[in-house]
C-alpha positions as CSV (number, residue, x, y, z in Angstrom):
1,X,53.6,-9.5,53.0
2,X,53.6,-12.0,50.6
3,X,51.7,-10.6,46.9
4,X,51.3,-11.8,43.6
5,X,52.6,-10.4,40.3
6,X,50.3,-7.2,39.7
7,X,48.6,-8.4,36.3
8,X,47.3,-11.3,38.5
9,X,46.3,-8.9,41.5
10,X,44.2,-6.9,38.7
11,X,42.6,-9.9,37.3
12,X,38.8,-10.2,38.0
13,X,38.2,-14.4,39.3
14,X,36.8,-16.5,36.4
15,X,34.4,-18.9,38.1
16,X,32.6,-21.6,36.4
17,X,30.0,-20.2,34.1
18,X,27.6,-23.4,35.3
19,X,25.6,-21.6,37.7
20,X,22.5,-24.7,38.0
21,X,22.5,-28.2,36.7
22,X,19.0,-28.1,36.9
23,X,17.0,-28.3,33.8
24,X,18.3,-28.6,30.2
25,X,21.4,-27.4,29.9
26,X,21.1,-25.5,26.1
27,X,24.0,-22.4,28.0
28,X,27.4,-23.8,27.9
29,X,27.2,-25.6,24.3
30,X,27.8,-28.9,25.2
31,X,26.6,-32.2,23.8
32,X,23.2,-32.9,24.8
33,X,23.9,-36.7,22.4
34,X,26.4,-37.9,24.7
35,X,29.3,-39.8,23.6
36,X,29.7,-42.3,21.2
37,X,28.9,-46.0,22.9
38,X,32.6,-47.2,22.0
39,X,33.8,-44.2,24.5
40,X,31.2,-46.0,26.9
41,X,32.2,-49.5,26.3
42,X,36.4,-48.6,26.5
43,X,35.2,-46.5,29.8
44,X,33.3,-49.8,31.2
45,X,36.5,-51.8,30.7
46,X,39.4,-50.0,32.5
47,X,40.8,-51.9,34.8
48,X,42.5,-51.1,38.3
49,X,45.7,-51.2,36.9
50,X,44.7,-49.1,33.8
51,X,44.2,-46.3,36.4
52,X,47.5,-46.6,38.5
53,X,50.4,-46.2,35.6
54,X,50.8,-42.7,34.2
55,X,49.7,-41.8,31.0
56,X,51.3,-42.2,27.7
57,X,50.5,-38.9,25.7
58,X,52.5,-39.4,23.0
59,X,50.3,-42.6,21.8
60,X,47.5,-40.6,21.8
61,X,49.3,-38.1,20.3
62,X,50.3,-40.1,17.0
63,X,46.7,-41.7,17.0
64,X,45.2,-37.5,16.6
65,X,48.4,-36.9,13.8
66,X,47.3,-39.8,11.9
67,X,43.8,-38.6,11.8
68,X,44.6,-35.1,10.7
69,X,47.3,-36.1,8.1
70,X,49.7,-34.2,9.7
71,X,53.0,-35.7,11.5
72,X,53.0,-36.7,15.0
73,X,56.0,-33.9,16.0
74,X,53.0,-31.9,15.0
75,X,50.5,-32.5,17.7
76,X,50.6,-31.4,21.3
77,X,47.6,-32.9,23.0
78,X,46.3,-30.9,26.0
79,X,44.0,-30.6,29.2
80,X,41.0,-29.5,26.9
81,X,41.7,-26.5,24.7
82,X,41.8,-24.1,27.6
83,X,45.5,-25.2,28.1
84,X,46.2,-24.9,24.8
85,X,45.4,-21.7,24.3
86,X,47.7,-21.3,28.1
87,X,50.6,-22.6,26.3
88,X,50.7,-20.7,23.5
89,X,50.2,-17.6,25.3
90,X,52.3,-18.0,27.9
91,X,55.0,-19.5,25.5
92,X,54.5,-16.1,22.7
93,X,53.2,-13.3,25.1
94,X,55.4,-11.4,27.7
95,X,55.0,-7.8,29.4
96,X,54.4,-5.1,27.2
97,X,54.0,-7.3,24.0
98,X,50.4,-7.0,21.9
99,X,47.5,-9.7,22.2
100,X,45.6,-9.1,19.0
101,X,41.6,-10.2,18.4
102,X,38.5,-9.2,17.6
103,X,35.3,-8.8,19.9
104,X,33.1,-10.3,20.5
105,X,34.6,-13.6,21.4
106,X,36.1,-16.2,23.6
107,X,36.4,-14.6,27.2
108,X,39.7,-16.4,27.9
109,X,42.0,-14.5,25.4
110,X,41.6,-11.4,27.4
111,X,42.1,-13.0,31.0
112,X,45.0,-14.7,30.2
113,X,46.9,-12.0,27.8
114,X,46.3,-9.7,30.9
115,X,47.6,-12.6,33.3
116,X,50.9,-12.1,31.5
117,X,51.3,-8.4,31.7
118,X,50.7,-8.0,27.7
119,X,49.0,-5.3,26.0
120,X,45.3,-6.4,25.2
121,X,44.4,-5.2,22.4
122,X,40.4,-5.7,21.1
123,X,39.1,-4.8,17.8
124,X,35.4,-4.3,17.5
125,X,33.4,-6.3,14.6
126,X,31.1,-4.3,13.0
127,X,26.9,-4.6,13.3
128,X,27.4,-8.2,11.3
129,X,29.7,-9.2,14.4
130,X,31.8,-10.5,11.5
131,X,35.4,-11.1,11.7
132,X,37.1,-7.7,10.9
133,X,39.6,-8.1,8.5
134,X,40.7,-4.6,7.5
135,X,40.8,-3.5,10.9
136,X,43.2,-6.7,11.4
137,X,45.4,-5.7,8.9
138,X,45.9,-2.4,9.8
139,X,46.2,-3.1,13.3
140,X,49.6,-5.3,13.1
141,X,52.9,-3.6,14.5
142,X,56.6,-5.3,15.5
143,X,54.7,-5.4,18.9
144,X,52.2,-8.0,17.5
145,X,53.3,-11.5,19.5
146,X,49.9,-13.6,20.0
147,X,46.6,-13.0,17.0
148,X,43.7,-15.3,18.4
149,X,41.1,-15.9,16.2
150,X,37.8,-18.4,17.0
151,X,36.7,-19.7,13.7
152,X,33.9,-20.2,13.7
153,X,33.1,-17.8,16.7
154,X,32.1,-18.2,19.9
155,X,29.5,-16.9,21.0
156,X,28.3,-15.7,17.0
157,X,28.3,-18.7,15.6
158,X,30.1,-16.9,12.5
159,X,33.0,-18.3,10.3
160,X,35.8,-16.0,8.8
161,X,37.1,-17.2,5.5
162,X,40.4,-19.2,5.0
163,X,41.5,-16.8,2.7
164,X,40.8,-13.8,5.4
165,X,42.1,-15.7,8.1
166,X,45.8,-17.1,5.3
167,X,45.8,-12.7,5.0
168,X,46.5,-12.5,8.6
169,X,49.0,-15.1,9.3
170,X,50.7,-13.7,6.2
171,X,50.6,-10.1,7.2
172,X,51.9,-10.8,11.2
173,X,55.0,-13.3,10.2
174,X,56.5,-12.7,13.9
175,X,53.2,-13.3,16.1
176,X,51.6,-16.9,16.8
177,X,48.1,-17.1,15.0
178,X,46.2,-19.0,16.7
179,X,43.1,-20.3,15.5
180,X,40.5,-21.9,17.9
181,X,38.2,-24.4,15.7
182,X,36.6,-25.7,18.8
183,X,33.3,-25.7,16.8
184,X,34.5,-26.7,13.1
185,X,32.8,-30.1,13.1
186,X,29.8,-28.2,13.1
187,X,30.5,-26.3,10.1
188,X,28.4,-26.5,6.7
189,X,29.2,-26.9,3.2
190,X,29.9,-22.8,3.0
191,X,33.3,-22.4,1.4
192,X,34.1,-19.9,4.3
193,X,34.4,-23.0,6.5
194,X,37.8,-24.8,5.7
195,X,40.1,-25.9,8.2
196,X,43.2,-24.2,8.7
197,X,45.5,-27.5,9.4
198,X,46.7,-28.1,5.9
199,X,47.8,-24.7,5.8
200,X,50.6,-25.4,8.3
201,X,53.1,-26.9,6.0
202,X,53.4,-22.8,4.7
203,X,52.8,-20.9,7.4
204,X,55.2,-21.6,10.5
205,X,53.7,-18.8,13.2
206,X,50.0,-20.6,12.8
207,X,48.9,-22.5,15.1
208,X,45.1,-24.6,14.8
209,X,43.4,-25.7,17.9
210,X,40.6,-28.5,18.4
211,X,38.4,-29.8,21.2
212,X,36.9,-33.2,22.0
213,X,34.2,-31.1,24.0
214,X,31.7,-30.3,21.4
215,X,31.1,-33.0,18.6
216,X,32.8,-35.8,20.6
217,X,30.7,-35.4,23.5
218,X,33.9,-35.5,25.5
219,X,33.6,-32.2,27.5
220,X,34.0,-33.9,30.9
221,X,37.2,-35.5,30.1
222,X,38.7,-32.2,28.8
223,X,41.1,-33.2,26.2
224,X,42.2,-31.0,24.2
225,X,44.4,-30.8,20.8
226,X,47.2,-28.1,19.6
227,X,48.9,-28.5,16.2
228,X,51.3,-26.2,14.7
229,X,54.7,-26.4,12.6
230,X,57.0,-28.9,14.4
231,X,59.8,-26.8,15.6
232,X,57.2,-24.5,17.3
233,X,55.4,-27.3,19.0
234,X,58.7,-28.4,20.2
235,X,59.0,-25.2,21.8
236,X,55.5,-25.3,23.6
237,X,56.4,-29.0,24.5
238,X,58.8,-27.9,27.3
239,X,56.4,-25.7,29.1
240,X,53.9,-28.6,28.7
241,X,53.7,-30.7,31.9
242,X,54.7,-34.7,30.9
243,X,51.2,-36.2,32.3
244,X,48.8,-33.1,31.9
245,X,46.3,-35.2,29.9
246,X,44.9,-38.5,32.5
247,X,44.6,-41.7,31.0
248,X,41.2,-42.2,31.5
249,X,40.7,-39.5,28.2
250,X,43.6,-41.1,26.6
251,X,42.2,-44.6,26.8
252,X,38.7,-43.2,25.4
253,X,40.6,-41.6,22.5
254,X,41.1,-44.3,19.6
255,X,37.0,-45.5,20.0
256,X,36.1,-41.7,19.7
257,X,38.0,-41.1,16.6
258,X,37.1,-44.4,15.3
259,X,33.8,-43.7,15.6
260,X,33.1,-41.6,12.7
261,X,29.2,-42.6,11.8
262,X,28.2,-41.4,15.8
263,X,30.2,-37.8,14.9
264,X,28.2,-37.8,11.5
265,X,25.2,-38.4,12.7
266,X,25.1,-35.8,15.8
267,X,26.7,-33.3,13.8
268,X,23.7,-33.7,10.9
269,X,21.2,-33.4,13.9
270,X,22.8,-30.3,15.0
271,X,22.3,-28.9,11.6
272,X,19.3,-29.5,11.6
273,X,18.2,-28.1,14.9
274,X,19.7,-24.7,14.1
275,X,18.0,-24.7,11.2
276,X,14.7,-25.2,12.9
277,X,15.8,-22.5,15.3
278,X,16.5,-20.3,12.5
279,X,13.0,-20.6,11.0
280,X,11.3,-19.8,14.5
281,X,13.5,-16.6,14.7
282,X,12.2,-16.0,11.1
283,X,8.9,-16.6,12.3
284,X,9.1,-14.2,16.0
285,X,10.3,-11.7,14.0
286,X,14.1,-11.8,15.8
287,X,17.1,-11.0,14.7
288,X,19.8,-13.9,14.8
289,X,23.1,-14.5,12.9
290,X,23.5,-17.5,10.6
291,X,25.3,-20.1,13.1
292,X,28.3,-22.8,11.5
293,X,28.4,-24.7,14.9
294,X,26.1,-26.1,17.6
295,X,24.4,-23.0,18.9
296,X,22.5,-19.8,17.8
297,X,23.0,-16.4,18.8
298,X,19.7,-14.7,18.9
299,X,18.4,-11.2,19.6
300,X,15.8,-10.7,22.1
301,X,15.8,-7.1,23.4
302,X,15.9,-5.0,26.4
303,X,14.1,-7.4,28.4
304,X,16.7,-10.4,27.6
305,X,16.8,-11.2,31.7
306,X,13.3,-11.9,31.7
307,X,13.6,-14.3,28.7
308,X,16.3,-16.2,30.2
309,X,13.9,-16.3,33.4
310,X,11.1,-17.5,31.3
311,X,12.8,-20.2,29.4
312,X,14.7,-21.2,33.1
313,X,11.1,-21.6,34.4
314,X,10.6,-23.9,31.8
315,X,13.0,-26.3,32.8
316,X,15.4,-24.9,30.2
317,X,18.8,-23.2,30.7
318,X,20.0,-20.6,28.0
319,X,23.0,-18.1,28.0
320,X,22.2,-14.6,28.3
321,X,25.4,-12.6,26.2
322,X,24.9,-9.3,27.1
323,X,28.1,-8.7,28.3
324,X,29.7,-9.7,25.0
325,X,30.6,-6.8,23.4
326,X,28.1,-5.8,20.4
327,X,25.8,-8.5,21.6
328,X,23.1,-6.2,23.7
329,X,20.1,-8.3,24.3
330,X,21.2,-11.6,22.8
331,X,20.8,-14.7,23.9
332,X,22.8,-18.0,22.7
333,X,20.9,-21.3,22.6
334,X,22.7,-24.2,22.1
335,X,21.2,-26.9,20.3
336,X,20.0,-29.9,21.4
337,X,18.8,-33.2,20.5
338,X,15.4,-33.6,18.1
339,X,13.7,-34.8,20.9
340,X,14.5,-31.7,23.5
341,X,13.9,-29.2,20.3
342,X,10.7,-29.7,20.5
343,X,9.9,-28.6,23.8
344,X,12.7,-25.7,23.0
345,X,10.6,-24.4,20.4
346,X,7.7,-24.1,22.4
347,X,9.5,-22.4,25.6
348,X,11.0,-20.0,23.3
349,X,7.4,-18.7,21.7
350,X,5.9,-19.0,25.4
351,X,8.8,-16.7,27.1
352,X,9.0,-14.8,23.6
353,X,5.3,-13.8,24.3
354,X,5.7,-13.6,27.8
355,X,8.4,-10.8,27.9
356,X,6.5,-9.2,25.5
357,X,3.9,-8.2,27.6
358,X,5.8,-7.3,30.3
């Protein structure tokens, strides 16, 4: 009887974490702004033909290099982050070898290092949920093949310092480091929050991933971006399929990088909705951690599954992150635009009071 390789029989499924579409959607951090209108007006004007020839990646792909300053051998775009992150594991990670990060964090590192047959090997943050750097450090061996690192963190909201993160790549010169900035767009004027690209140049085993998901409003066209030193891109380039990004998302690209005042502008917004949130917390009394992209993780108690059924019979959807490691009773809220804020705020003192009492 035909079966699969045994780290794939072990694996538990990974379904979709949208479970309803109705309400507002403030679980899955997406953009609740949309896209930029140029994205709109280039969508409105593909033609026929436009959708019947295969895509062209590599224009896309100098358009992304030129707009990070980094050379176009440098960038591998992808099939939104998620097959990023699939390339570089599957291209660094085989049986037996060490997948290194820290919990909690992005549930894909563990599913796919364990897809491959490696060793998965979590660190646990401390009370802060900060990165933990010591335990890092200490934690690197020969075996050491694949470091992933969200920065800032999903779901914490936290940001590790470039000079933490510059220890690491330093300290583990024969494993990939790969750092997930999915959510740096978001980030504030905290020196803790650099962007590791121009670090590249020195450091041939990092790799920095990005996402037009979040501050693009681009989550439904899933394109994604992997940059890295050349030669090892080159490497990741032949596991790569030729058309994996369609060219509907490649079309869209040049107005959404263009449009820098639309990316300003929802990203100040953002800011200033988790800063709100921030001050309701304050005011309620609960415990949340200080956020550097476009959601807040929150503390609500024991009775966190009655909250996210309050705030769901509000119209409003929120992500209960129990199961996160060291996130017992939080919630994360993802922030959304001034207008649906306000009726946030109130749902969350409603269902705030409301599980109280129960």
């Amino acid at each position: 009887m035909l079966k699969p390789r045994e780290s794939i029989a072990r694996l538990s499924p990974y379904h979709s974490p949208i479970t309803s579409r109705a309400g507002l959607s403030l679980d899955l951090n997406e953009s609740m702004a949309g896209c930029s209108a140029r994205v709109l007006a280039r969508l409105r004007s593909l033609s026929a033909a436009d959708l019947s020839l295969y895509p062209q990646r590599e224009a896309g792909e100098r358009l992304v290099a030129n707009f990070l300053s980094i050379a176009p051998e440098q960038v591998l775009l992808t099939n939104g982050m998620d097959e990023a992150l699939s390339l570089v594991f599957t291209t660094y990670l085989g049986p037996g070898d060490e997948l290194l990060f820290a919990d909690p964090t992005f549930v894909m590192y563990p599913m796919l290092g364990e897809a491959l047959g490696a060793q998965v090997v979590r660190l646990q943050s401390g009370d802060d949920l900060a990165l933990p750097i010591v335990d890092f450090l200490a934690r690197i061996s020969p075996r050491t093949r694949v470091i992933a690192i969200a920065n800032p963190n999903n779901p914490t909201g936290l940001a590790a310092s470039r000079a933490d993160l510059l220890k690491i790549a330093e300290a583990a010169p024969n494993a990939a480091v790969l750092i997930d900035e999915a959510y740096f767009e978001f980030c504030g004027a905290a020196l803790t929050c650099r962007t590791m690209i121009p670090d590249l140049a020195r450091h041939p085993n990092l790799f920095v991933a990005r996402t037009f998901s979040k501050a693009y409003g681009l989550a439904g066209l899933r394109l994604g971006v992997l940059t890295g030193a050349a030669e090892q891109i080159d490497y990741l380039r032949r596991l790569s399929l030729p058309f994996n990004v369609n060219a509907v998302a490649l079309a869209c690209l040049e107005g959404a990088l263009a449009d820098r005042a639309f990316v300003s502008e929802h990203v100040a917004q953002v800011k200033r909705g988790r800063e709100r949130l921030a001050e309701l917390f304050d005011e309620l009394g609960l415990r949340f951690w200080p956020s550097q992209t476009n959601f807040v993780l929150v503390r609500v108690g024991a009775k966190v599954k009655a909250f996210v059924e309050s705030m769901q019979r509000r119209g409003i959807l929120v992500r209960d992150s129990s199961a996160n490691s060291g996130c017992d009773g939080c919630v994360r809220i993802t922030v959304g635009t001034p207008k649906q804020m306000d009726g946030v705020f109130q749902a969350i003192r409603e269902a705030a009071a409301e599980t109280r009492r129960s």
